[in-house]
C-alpha positions in Angstrom: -112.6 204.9 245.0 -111.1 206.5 242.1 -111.5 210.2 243.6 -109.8 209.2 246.5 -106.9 207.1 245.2 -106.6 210.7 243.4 -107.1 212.5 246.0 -104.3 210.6 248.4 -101.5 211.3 245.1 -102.7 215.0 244.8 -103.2 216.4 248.0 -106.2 218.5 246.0 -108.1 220.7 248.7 -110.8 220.8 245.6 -111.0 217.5 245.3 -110.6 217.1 248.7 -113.7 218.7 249.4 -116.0 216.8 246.3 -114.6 214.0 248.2 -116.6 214.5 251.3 -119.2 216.0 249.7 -119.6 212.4 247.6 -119.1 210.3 251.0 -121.9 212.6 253.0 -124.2 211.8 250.2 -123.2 208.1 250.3 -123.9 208.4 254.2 -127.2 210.3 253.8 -128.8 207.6 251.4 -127.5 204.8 253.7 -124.5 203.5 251.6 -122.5 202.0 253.5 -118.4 201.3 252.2 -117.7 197.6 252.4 -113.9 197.4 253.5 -112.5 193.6 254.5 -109.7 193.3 256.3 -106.6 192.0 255.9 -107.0 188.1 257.2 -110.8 188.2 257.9 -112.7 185.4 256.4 -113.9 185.4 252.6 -117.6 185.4 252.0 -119.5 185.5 248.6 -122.3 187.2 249.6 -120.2 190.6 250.1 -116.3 189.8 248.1 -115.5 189.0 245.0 -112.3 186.9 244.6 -110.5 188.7 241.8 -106.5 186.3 242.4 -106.0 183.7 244.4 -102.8 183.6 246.5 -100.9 180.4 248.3 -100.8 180.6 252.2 -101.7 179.1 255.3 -105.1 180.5 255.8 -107.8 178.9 253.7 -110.5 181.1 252.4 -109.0 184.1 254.2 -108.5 187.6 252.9 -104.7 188.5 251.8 -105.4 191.1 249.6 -108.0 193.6 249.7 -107.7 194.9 245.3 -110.8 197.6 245.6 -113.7 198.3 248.3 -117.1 197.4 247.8 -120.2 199.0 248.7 -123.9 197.8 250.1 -126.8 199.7 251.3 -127.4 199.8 255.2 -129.8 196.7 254.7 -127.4 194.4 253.5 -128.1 194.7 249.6 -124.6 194.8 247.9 -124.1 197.0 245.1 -120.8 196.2 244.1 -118.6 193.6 246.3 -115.4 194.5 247.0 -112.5 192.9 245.1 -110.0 190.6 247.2 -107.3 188.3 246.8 -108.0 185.1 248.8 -105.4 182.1 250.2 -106.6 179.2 248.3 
């Protein structure tokens, strides 16, 4: 996440390149990027609410703070961070 928050401000071709270098090895050992969207519904088995926000839609997704990841099989290895309408 950090490489390619870096990589989006730098424009690196370098970095550019480690950067899908990192992501093929993610793909080859069946990591798989866990990226909520904007609106979908929270759930604690794969998010982590980091804020909560005011709105109209309970227990929804406002805010996505950082991605998560999980292996193909479901096991997370580090939920992504959200911000959720209380």
């Amino acid at each position: 996440d950090v490489l390619a928050a870096a990589q989006a401000h730098l424009q690196d071709p370098a970095l550019s390149l480690a950067l899908r270098e990192f992501e093929q090895a993610f793909a080859d050992s069946e990591v798989e990027k866990i990226a909520p969207k904007k609106d979908s519904q929270f759930s604690e088995e794969v998010h982590e609410v980091v804020e909560t926000v005011k709105g109209d839609k309970k227990n929804t997704i406002k805010e996505v703070v950082l991605s998560g990841w999980q292996f193909a099989g479901g096991t997370v290895i580090r939920p992504a961070k959200v911000k959720v309408v209380n």
